[in-house]
N, C-alpha and C positions, 0 to 999 in steps of 0.2 A: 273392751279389753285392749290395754296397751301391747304394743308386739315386741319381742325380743329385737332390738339392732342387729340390721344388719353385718356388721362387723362381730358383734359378740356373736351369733351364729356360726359365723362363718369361722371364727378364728379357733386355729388348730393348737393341743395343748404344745407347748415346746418341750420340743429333745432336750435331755436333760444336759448339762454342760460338763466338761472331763471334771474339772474344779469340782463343781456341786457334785456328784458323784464318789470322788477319792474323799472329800471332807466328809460324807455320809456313811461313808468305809471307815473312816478314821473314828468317828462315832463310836461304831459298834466294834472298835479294838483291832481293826481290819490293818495292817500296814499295806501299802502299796508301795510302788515305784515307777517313771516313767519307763513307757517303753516306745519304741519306733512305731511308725504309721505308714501304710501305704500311699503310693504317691502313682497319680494317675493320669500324670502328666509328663512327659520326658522318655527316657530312656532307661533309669532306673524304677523296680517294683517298690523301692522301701527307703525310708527318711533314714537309715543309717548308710554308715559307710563304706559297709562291707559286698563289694564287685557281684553282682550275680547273689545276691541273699538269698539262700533257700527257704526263710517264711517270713516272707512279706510281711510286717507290721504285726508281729506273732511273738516277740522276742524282746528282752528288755534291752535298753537304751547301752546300758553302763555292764561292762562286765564283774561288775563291782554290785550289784545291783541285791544280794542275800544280805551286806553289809547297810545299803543305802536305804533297805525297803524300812517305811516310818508310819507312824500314827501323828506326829508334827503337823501342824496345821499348818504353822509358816512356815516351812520346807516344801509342805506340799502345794502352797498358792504359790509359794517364788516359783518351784518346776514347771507349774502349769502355764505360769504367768509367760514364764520367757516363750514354751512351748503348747500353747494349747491346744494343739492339733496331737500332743501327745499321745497313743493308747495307753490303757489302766492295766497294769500287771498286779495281780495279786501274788504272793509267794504263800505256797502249801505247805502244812506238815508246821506252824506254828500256833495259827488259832484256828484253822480248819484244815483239812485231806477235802480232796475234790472227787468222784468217781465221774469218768468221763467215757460217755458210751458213746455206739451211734444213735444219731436222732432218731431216726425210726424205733427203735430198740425203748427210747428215753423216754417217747409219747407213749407207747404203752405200757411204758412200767406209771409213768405221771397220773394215767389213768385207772391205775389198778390204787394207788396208796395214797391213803387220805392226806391231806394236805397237812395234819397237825404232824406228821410223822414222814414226812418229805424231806421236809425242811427246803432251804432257796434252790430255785434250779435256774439254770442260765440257758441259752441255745446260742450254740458258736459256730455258727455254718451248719454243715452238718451232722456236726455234735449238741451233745447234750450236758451237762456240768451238773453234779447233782452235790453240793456243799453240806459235809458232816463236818461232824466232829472229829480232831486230828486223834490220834494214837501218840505224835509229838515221839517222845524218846521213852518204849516202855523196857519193861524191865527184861522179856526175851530178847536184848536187840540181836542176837546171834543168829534168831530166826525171822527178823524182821529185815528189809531192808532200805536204801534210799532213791529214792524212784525218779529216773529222769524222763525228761519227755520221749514220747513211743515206747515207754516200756509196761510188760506186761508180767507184773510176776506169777508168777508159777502156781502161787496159789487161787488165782481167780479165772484158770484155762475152762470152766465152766460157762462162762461166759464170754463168746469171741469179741474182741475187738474192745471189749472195759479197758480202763488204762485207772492207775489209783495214783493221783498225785498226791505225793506226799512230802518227806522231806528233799529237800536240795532241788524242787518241783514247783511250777508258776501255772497259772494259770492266767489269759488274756478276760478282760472284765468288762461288765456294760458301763457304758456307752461304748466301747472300742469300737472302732471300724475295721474292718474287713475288705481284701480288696477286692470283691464284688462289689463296694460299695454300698453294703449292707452293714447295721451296727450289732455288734452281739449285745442280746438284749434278755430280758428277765423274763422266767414263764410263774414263776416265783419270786419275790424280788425278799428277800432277809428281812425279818421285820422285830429283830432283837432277841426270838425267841427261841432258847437253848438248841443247838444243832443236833440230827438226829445222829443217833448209835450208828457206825459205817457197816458193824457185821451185820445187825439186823437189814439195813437199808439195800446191804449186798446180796440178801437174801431175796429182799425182793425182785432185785434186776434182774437177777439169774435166775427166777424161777422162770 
């Protein structure tokens, strides 16, 4: 019996690249945009410019960045290209809403609902990303509203600590790094297949 090489053994699959990644987004109708990355060297926490950043490589690049975010292949290799140490922003509340719990919180709901009815979930520290289907602009907007990062509306007090990004809302994407030095990464990775109902799915978290 011939034996596997040692090299082929040994070798570790590769982290996926920002590139490969945002163009795999881009695929599946996902826009993205660059965002800042932490930096673990010096005296500042974060690759932008702003003195004392309160989230570290958490935050897009461009304050322009609702306008910039693209499904463009070549927009998105030029960003990368100039910056590949870039983090992946995704922006909510176009082709998906995000429901962002705590981890703890996230592994037991992961474990309770069958994977066809999950749909993609992410872990970002620790949080948990659980990606539906957006609501986008419906027809109550009076009772609806636009959700910024740490807000918690009113309607989902059932649940502490949920957060529902949605419109004029981002969310940070795998590969990103983290400034523990960790990458937020997929526990579900999208695999094209229609995103779940968010009230159903909110049912779940909160039960």
């Amino acid at each position: 019996m011939v034996g596997v090489p040692l090299a082929r053994r040994t070798r570790k699959r590769a982290r996926p690249t920002r590139i490969d990644s945002v163009l795999e987004y881009a695929a599946l109708g996902w826009p993205s945009v660059p965002g800042a990355h932490p930096l673990r060297h010096g005296s500042r926490a974060c690759s932008c410019d702003r003195l004392g950043c309160p989230d570290p490589g958490a935050h897009p690049l461009s304050p322009a960045w609702q306008l910039q975010a693209t499904t463009d292949a070549t927009q998105l290799m030029r960003w990368w290209q100039a910056d590949p140490e870039a983090n992946v922003i995704l922006p909510t509340g176009r082709v998906f809403d995000v429901f962002d719990v705590p981890l703890a919180q996230g592994l037991d709901a992961i474990n309770q609902i069958p994977e066809a009815h999950s749909g993609p979930v992410a872990v970002n520290g620790d949080r948990a990303l659980f990606f539906v289907a957006t609501r986008g602009n419906p027809d109550d907007e009076d009772e609806w509203w636009s959700c910024q990062l740490d807000c918690d509306p009113a309607g989902i007090d059932a649940s502490p600590g949920l957060r529902w990004h949605c419109r004029d809302s981002y969310v940070l994407a795998p590969p990103s790094l983290l400034p523990s030095g960790r990458p937020v990464s997929w526990l579900r990775a999208p695999d094209g297949r229609p995103l779940p109902d968010p009230v159903r799915l909110l049912e779940w978290l909160a039960a």
